[in-house]
N, C-alpha and C positions, 0 to 999 in steps of 0.2 A: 412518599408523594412529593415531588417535584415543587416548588413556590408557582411555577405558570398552572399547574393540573390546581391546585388550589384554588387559585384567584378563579380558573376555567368554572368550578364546580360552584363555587361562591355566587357567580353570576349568575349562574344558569338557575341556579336557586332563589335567588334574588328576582329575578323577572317571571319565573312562576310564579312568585307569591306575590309582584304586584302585578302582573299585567294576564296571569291565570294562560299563559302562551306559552306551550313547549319549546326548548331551541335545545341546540349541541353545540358542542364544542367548534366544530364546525361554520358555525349562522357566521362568528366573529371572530376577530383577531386580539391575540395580546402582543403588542410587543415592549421592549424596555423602552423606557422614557428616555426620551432625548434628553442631550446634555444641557441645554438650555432651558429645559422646564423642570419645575420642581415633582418629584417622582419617581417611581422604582420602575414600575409595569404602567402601562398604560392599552385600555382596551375602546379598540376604535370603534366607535360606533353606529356607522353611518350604515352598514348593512342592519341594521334593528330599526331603522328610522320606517320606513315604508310599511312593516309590518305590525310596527306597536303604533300607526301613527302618531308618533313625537317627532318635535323640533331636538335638534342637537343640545343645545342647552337646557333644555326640562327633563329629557333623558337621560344625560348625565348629571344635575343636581339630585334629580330623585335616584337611581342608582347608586349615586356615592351616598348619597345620607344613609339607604338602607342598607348597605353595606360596612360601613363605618357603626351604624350602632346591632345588626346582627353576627358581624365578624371582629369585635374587637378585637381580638387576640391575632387576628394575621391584618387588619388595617389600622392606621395610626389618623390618615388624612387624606383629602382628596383635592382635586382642583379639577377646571373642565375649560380646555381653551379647544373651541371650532371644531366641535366632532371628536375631540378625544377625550377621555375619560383618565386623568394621570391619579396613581395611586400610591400612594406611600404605603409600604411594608413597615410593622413594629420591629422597634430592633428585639425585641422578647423572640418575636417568630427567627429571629437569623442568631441571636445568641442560644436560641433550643438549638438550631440545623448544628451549628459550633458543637455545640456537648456531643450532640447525638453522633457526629460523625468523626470530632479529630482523631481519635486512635481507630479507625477502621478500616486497615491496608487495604479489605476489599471493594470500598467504597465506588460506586460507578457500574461495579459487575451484576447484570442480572441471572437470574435463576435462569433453567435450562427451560426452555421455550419446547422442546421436542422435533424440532427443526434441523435439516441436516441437508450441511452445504459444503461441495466440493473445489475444493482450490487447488487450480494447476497453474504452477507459474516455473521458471527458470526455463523449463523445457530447450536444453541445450544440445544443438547440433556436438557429434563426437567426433570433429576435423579439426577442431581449434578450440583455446583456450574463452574463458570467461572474460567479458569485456566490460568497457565499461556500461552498453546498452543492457546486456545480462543484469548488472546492478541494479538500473534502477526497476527491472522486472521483476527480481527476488525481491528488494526490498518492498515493493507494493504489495507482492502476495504474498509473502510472508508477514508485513502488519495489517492487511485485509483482514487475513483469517486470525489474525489474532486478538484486530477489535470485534469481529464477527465472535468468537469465543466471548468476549467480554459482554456483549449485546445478547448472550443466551443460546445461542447456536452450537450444533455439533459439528464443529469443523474437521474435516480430513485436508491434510497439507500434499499433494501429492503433484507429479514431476514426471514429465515422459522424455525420454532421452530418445533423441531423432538418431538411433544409430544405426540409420542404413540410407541406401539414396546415393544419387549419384553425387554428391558433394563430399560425402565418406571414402567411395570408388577414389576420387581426385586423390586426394592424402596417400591412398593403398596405391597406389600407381607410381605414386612420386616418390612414394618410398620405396619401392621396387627397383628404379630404375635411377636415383640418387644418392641411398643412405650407403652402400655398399654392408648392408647389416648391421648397423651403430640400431642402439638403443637407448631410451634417457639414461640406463644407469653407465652405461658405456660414453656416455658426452656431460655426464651430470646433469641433466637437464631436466624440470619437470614434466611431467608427463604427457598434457595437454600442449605443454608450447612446443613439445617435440614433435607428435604430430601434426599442430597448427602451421609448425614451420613447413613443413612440407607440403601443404594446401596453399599456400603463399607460393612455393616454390613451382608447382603444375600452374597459377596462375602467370607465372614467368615464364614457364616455359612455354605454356600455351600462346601468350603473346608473340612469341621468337618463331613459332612453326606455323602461326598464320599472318605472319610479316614477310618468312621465306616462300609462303605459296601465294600469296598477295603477287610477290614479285616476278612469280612467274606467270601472272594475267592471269591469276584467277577472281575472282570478287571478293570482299568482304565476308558475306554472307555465306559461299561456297568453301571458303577456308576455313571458315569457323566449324565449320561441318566437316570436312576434309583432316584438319589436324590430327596426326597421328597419336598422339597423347590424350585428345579427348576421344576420340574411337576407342583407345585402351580403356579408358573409364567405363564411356555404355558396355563394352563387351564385356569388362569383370561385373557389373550391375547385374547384369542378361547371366554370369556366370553363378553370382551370389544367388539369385532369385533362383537358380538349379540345383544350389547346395553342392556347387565342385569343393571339394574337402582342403584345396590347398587356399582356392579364398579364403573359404569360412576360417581354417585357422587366421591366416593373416588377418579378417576381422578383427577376431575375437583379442589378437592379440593385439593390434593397435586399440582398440577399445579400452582392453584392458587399463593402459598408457593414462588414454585419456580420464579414466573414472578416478583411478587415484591421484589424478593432479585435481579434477572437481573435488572430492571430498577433501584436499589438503583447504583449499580457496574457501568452499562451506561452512568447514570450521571456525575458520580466521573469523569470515564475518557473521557467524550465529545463526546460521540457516538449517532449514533439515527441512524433513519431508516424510510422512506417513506411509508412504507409498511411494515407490518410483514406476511407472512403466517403461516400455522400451518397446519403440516403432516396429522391430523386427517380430514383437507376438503378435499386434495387437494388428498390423495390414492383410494379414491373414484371414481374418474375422474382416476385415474392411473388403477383400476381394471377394469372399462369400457371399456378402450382402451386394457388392453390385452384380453378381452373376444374379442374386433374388430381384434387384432392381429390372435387369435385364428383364426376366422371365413377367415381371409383373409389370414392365411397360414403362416404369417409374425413367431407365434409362434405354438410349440407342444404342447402335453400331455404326459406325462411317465405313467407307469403305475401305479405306485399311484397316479395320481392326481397332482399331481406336475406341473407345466408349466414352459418352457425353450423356449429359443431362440438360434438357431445354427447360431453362428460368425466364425468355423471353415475355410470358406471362405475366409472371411478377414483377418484371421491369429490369432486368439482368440481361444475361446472355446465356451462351451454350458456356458451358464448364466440363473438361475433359476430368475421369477419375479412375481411368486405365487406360495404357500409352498402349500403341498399336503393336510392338513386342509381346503384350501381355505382364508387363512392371507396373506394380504402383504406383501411383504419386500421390503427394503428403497430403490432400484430403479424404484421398482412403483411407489412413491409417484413421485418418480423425472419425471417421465415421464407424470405424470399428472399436476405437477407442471411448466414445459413449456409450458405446452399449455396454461396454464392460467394466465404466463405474459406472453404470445406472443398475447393474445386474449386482453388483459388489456393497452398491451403498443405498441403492433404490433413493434419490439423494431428494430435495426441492429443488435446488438451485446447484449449478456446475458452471461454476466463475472460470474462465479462460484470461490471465493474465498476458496478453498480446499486444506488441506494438499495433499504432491506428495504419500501417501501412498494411494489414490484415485486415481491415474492416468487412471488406469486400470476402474475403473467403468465411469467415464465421456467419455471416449472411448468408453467404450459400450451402455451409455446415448445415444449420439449422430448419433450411429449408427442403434440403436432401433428405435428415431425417425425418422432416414433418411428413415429405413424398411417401417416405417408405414405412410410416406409423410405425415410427420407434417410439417408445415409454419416452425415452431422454430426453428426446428434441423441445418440449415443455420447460425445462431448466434451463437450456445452454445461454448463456448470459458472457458476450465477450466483455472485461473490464479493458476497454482502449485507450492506451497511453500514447505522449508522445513522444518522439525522440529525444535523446541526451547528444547535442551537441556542443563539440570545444568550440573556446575563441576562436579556431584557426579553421573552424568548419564538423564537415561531418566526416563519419569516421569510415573507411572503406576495408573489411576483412583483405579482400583478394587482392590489395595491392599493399597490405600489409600499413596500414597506415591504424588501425584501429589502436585503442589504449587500453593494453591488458590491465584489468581488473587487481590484480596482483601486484601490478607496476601502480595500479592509482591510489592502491589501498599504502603501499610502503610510502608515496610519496605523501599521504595525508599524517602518517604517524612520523613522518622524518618533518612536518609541519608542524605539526601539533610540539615535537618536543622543545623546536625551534622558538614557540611564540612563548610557550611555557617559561620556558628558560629567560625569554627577555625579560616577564613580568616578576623574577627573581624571588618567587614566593615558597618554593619547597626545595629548597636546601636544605632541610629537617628528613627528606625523603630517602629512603634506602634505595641504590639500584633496581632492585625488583619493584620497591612501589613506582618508582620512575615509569618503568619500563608499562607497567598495567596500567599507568595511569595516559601517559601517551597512546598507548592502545586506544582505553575508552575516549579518550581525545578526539582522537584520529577519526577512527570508527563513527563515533558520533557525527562529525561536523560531518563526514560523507552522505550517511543514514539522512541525517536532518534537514541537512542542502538541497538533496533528492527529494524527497519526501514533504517538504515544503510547499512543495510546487504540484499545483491541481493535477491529473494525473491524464488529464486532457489536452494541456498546453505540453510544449516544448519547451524544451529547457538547452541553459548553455552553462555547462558547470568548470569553476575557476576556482581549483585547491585553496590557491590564497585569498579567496570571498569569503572561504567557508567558515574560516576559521577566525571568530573577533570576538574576547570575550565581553565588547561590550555593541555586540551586534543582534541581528537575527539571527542566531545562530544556536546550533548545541552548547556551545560553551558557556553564552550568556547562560542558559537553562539550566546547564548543568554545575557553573558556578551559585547560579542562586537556589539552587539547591544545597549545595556544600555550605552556602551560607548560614541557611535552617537551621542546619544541624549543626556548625559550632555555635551557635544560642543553644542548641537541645543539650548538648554536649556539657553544658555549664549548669545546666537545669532544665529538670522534666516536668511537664503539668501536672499537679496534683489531681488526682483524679475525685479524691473525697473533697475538692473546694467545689462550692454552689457558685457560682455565678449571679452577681446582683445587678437589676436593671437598674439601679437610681442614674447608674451614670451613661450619660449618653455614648452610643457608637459615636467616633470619630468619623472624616470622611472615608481616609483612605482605609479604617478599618471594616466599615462598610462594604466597601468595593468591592474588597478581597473577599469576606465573607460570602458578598451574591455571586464571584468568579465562581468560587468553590463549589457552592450550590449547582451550578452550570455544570460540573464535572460528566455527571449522568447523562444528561442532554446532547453533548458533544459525543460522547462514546456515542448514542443512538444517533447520532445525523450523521456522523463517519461512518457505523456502521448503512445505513439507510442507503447513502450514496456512494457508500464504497472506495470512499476518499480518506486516506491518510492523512492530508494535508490540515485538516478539520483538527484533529487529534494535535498535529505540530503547532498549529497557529496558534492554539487553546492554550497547550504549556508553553508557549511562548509570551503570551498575554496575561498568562498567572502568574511566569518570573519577574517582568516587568514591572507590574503591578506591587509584588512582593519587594522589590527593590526601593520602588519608593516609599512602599512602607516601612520599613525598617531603616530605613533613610529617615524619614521624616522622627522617627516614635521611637523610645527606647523601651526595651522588652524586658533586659533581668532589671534596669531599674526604673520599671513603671512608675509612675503617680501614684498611684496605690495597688494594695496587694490585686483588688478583683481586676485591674487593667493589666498588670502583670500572668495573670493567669491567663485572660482571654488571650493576650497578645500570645504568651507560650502554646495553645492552643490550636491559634493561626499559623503559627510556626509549624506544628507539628502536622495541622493536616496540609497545608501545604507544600510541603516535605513530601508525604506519605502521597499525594496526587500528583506533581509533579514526575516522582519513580514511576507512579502506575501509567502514568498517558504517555512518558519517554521509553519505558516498558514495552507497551503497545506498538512501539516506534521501533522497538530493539534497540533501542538506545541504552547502555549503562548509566547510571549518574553514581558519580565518585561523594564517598562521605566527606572527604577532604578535596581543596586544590591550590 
């Protein structure tokens, strides 16, 4: 039990027995005392005023007194300034939480709740390589579902690769009509940028055959339409959707290309996935169900052929989800693709890691399924994030101007070894620990920089911000972690020493102790709101915190043995929570740096 669920349960008990009046957790608030009043918790009072009839000051004297002499053991003292109730915690109650928790790696995790939640994120187009946008997507769904695990949930990590559409068509065209038959192992080239190159390159060329019809008085718009390279694309599309045997191979085989450059990039940065699906089963099922749409009203017909769905009801618009040829488009796959993890995993919840420039199509996802009384539609839950923009702006695939992921990740570890090296501290380091430890460097400050940042705001990410070991940063964190542990390293808490209260908590040793305690609470409000960020700030604020304590207070040579132990103690669980919340982050922390 928590110190707030304590003090919660204390009260509630307390004003039954003097005012004979039910209340919950719920009537009132606790929060922690400001820094200016003396106090741990402080629990507001002003919602119990109207119903206990009390003034603020009688309610709070008699509540702290009864509190103070029924709850000895978790109260020490109280005070009552204008409606709040400030209460000091024993240090006896924070040196038990200490015993009880510093060797428990899995300190924070709850039992399995029975609950079962589905996470898709990366979900990468197969025309082009992984970027830096893709980044901060994987990294959000991949530590969602990982403090979601941590908060008691059965998470499935899973991944749908968009590989079909006409933006696929573009690449297979350009390569038809460019590569003269290179292949990455024929250019050296990874697999992904070798295709991506080539969707870059129909973008160029597309420019140059509606700047030559442009010039012969056609319109803008008429040319865009007109271009002979983009007519190749709809017709291989209109070709693919028929199953001509020499597209599908060409598909399959640029696909190919592009899968094993993804799993080389996934690797690098710690990613994986339970499940991958692939747009090409799953629109199938999605055209099925808009012919049942059709039949049952749910959708129209225009007079091309075209099929729409009227939202104007719910304050939308018409939304097209089969083109007048008879091709998909990408939220029929989506609506095919709930039904079959909801048929897979029959789930609660199915978290969609999506840029906010989507808001508007999982809006109409969800409401399409509610039209068609799908099970799913109940779950779909989009997590919207905002863009990763550079100093120099935002980042454009089709004129090539994007920052492969690949390129950002080598220039964070050619950063990391650069700042390492100034602070001149692991010359004791072999080549290979070099080399892992720049990795976790590198890696880190990227992970951490991202991930920092509320998942709703926009961001503008600068390699060289990222990285300051004595900043907000991974490094600070994962330096003060490596610090823990050369004290652990010198000596380990005895585990058969009792801890004696004669001597008082210090401040900062205090502090640290009730951060720790907070470990729990943070995993449940990251997980709650499905924010990373909760989780970074936390171990941010625990390294901090650790810094100056270890600053201020000497550990192997305490004042005496029992402060030497406690403090060994604090070292060792804050060690052991800092791994697990930077853990959660996918962040490494190195034992050394």
């Amino acid at each position: 039990m928590s110190v707030t669920s304590g003090i919660q349960q204390a009260v509630i008990k307390a004003l039954a027995q003097l005012y004979s009046q039910p209340f919950s957790a719920k009537d009132f608030q606790i929060n922690q005392t400001k820094p200016e009043f003396e106090g741990d918790y402080t629990v507001v009072l002003f919602s119990l005023l109207k119903p206990l009839k009390q003034s603020p000051d009688a309610l709070g004297k008699t509540l702290g007194e009864h509190l103070i002499q029924t709850s000895p053991a978790l109260f020490s003292s109280f005070n009552v300034i204008k409606g709040f109730l400030n209460l000091t915690i024993t240090d006896a109650y924070w040196t038990a939480m200490l015993n009880d928790h510093y060797g428990n790696n899995a300190y924070g995790r709850k039992a399995g709740n029975g609950k079962t939640i589905v996470v898709e994120y990366a979900s990468p187009n197969t025309n082009k390589p992984l970027h830096l946008g893709h980044l901060r997507n994987i990294f959000l769904g991949w530590s969602v579902s990982e403090i979601l695990k941590a908060d008691g949930y059965d998470v499935i990590k899973t991944c749908i690769a968009n590989d079909r559409g006409i933006h696929i068509c573009k690449s297979m065209v350009a390569w038809q009509k460019f590569a003269n038959g290179a292949t990455p192992e024929s250019t050296g080239t990874k697999g992904d940028h070798f295709v991506g190159d080539y969707y870059v390159q129909f973008g160029t060329e597309f420019k140059k055959e509606v700047q030559a019809l442009k010039a012969t008085g056609m319109s803008e718009e008429a040319a865009e339409k007109e271009a002979p390279i983009m007519k190749a694309a709809q017709q291989m599309l209109v070709d693919w959707e028929a199953g001509k045997p020499d597209v599908i191979a060409l598909w399959k085989q640029m696909n190919s290309w592009v899968y094993a450059g993804f799993d080389i990039t996934y690797k690098r940065i710690g990613s994986d996935f339970d499940k991958i699906y692939y747009e090409s089963d799953t629109y199938l099922l999605g055209k099925k169900l808009v012919e049942e749409g059709l039949q049952k009203g749910v959708f129209f017909k225009k007079d091309d052929n075209s099929v729409w769905v009227d939202l104007t009801a719910e304050g939308l618009d018409e939304k097209i989800v089969q083109r007048k040829d008879g091709t998909a488009v990408y939220i029929t796959q989506d609506i095919g693709l709930a039904v079959v993890k909801y048929e897979a995993y029959h789930y609660d919840q199915s978290i969609y890691v999506v840029g906010d420039e989507q808001n508007y199509h999982f809006k109409v996802l969800k409401l399409i399924c509610e039209k068609l009384g799908l099970p799913s539609s109940e779950g779909i839950y989009h997590l919207s994030y905002g863009m990763v923009e550079l100093p120099s702006g935002r980042m454009k695939t089709r004129e090539g101007t994007v920052v492969d992921a690949d390129d950002i990740i080598d220039e964070m570890i050619k950063v990391a070894a650069q700042k390492t090296e100034e602070l001149g501290k692991v010359k004791d380091f072999t080549a290979e620990e070099l080399g892992k430890l720049y990795n976790t460097i590198g890696l880190g400050a990227l992970k951490f920089f991202i991930l920092r940042v509320d998942p709703k705001k926009r961001m503008i990410f600068n390699p060289e911000e990222s990285i300051d070991f004595h900043g907000f940063t991974a490094s600070f964190v994962q330096f003060s972690h490596a610090r823990a542990k050369a004290i652990l390293r010198n000596e380990q808490p005895d585990n058969n020493f009792t801890l004696q209260h004669s001597e008082p908590l210090l401040p900062l040793e205090k502090e640290l102790i009730i951060l720790l305690e907070k470990y729990p609470a943070a995993i449940e409000q990251s997980a709650f709101e499905h924010n990373p960020s909760v989780i970074v700030n936390y171990c941010y604020e625990l390294a901090k915190t650790f810094n100056s304590f270890v600053t201020e207070h000497r550990v192997l040579k305490a004042e005496t043995e029992n402060k030497k132990q406690l403090r060994l103690r604090v070292c060792q669980m804050t060690a052991n929570v800092i791994a697990s919340g930077m853990r959660l982050s996918g962040i490494e922390v190195p034992e050394r740096m």
